[in-house]
C-alpha positions, 0 to 999 in steps of 0.5 A: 500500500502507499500510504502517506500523509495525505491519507486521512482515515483507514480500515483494517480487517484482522489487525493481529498484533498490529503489524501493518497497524502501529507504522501505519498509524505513523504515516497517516493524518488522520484514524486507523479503525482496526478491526479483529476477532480475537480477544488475545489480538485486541490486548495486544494491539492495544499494549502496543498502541499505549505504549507508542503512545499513539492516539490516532487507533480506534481498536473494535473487538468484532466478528466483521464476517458475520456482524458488519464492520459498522463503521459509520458509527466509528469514524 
């Protein structure tokens, strides 16, 4: 992907332990709503996210295949 500092807002399916997720979030201007299934993920990212101290990550526990990824409620 070419991401630069024009791109405002991103979504991400299956985040895993935020390895596109964390130098994204450094490149971007705006959010990064990252989405993931699985609870071990999700506390993951997040420990990675607070000890970046990055801001700009929006982390959603959610099954995005049978739920939607309801997103226009996020932004």
């Amino acid at each position: 992907m070419e991401l630069n500092h024009n791109i405002t807002n991103v979504a991400e399916f299956g985040s895993g332990y935020g390895t596109f997720t964390i130098p994204a979030s450094k490149i971007i201007k705006g959010t990064i709503i990252t989405i993931d299934i699985e609870e071990e993920m999700i506390k993951r990212i997040t420990e990675r996210t607070v000890h970046e101290k990055l801001n700009n990550i929006k982390i959603i526990l959610r099954d995005f295949i049978h739920e939607g990824p309801d997103l226009k409620m996020k932004v």
